[in-house]
C-alpha positions in Angstrom: 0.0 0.0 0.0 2.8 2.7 0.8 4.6 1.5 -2.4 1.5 2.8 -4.6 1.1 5.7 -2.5 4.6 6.8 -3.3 4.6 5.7 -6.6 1.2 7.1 -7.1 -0.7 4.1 -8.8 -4.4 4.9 -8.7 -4.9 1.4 -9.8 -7.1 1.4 -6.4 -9.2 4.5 -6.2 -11.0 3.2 -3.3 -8.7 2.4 -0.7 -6.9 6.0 -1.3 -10.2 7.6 -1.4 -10.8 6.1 1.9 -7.4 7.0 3.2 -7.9 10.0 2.2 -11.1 10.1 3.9 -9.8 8.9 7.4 -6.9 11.6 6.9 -9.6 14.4 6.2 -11.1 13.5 9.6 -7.9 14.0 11.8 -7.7 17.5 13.8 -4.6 18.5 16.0 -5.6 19.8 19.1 -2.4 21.0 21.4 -0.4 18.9 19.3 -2.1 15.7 19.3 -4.0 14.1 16.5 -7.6 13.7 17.7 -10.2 12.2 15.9 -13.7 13.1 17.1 -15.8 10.5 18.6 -18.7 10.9 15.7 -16.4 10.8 13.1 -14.5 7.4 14.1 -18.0 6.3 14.7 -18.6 6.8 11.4 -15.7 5.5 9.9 -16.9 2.2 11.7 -20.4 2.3 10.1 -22.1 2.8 13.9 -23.7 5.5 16.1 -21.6 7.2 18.6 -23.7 5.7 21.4 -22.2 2.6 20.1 -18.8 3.2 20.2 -19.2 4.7 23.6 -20.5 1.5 25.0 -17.7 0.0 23.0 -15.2 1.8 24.8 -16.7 1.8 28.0 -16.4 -1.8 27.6 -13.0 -2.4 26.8 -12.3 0.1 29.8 -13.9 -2.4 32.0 -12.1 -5.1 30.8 -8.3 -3.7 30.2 -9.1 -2.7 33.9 -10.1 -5.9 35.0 -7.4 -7.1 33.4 -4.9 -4.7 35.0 -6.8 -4.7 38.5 -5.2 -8.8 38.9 -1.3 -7.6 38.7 -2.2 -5.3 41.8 -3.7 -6.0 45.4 -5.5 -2.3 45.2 -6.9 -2.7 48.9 -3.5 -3.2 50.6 -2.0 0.1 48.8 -5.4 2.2 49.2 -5.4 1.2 52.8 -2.4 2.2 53.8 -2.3 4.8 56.4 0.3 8.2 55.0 1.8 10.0 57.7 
């Protein structure tokens, strides 16, 4: 794919129509590359209530996940003096 980019083959309109799509969609906000949460929805092809139950999802579980490799009670409980 990055060898027809560069060698500008339009033999697939589509896929660099899409790219270029995706690309169009991408803002920079204090120097990051953001993406707005109804425009990767729509890239997906679902409503943005979708993808935020999609994310909230795999929250839950990376944190579930992550929440094993730590006992969370014995360093909350700890008294600081």
């Amino acid at each position: 794919m990055i060898d027809r980019l560069k060698n500008n083959n339009m033999s697939e309109p589509n896929q660099l129509t899409a790219q270029e799509n995706i690309f169009s969609r991408i803002l920079i906000l204090r120097g990051q590359n953001v993406i707005i949460d109804t425009d990767l929805a729509t890239l997906y092809g679902v409503t943005s209530t979708k993808l935020a139950i999609f994310i909230i999802l795999l929250c839950y579980i990376t944190f579930s996940n992550f929440a094993g490799l730590f006992d969370f009670k014995a360093i909350f409980s700890r008294k600081y003096s």
